[in-house]
N, C-alpha and C positions, 0 to 999 in steps of 0.2 A: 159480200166483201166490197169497200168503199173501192172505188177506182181512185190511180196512183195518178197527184197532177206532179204536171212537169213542164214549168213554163215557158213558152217560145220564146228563142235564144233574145225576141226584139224586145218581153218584158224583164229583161234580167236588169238589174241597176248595182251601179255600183254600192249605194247604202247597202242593197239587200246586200250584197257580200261580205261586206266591211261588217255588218250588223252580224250573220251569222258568224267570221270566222273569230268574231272577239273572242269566243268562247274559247278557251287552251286545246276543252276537250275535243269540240268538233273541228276545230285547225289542224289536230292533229289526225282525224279519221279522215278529216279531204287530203292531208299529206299521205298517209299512209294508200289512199285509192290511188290517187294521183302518181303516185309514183309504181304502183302494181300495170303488171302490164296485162292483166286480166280481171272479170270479176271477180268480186269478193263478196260475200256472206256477210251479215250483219256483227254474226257471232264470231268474225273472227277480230273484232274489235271490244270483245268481252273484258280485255285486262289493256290496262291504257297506262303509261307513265304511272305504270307500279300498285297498280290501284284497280279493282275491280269494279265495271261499270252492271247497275244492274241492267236485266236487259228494258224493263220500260223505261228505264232514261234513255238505252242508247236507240229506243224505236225514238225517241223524241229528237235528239240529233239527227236522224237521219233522215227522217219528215223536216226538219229545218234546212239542213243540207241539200235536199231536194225539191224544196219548196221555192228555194234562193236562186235555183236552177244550177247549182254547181255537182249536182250529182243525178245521175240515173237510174233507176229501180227496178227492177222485174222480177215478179214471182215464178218463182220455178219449186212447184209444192208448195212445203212448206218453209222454205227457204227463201229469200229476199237477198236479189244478187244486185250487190250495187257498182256501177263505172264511175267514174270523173268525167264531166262535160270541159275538160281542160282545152280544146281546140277549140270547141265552141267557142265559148270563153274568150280565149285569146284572141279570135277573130272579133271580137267584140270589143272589146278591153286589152287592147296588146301591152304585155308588162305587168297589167294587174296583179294577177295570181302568182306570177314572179316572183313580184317582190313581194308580196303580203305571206310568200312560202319560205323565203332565204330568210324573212325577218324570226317569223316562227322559231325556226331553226338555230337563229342564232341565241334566239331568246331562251329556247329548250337548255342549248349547249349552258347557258351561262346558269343556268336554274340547276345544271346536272352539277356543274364544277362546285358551286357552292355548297351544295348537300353535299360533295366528298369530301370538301377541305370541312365542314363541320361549325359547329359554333365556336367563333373569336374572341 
């Protein structure tokens, strides 16, 4: 079994984070860690803004997630328990992940209200 990198807090960059959380999907599995106050399981990010992710896309977000240095990994079995590096982080980049989480957020919000109000 490949060993798990996870880069020291001094190579983390700001592109690589910008670069990974473009993605909707894994913005919102760093929000979702990020905001747990324990780990979590790969699989418990199987169903995502209504949509089932299979699981070898969401090994591939989470190898990206953690490659960016914005996440933690540990095998436990056959399970793959992930944390948020969010104090790292912050201590690094103070505000970064902030704001790139509230913007998220609000983005979601406005993508949720449009699909209820429907086509105009």
């Amino acid at each position: 079994m490949r060993p798990l990198v996870h880069p020291a807090i001094e190579d983390i960059t700001v592109e690589g984070i910008l670069h990974v959380l473009s993605d909707p999907v894994r913005a919102a599995i760093y929000a979702g860690l990020a905001a747990s106050d324990s780990a979590r399981t790969c699989s418990n990010f199987l169903q995502m803004q209504d949509k089932e992710i299979p699981k070898s896309t969401l090994s591939q977000h989470f190898r990206m997630l953690r490659e960016a240095g914005l996440i933690r990994s540990e095998r436990h079995g056959v399970e793959m328990r992930n944390t948020s590096r969010c104090q790292e982080v912050e201590q690094r980049f103070p505000g970064l992940l902030g704001a790139i989480m509230q913007a998220h957020a609000q983005q979601y919000a406005q993508r949720q209200a449009l699909a209820k109000a429907g086509p105009t």
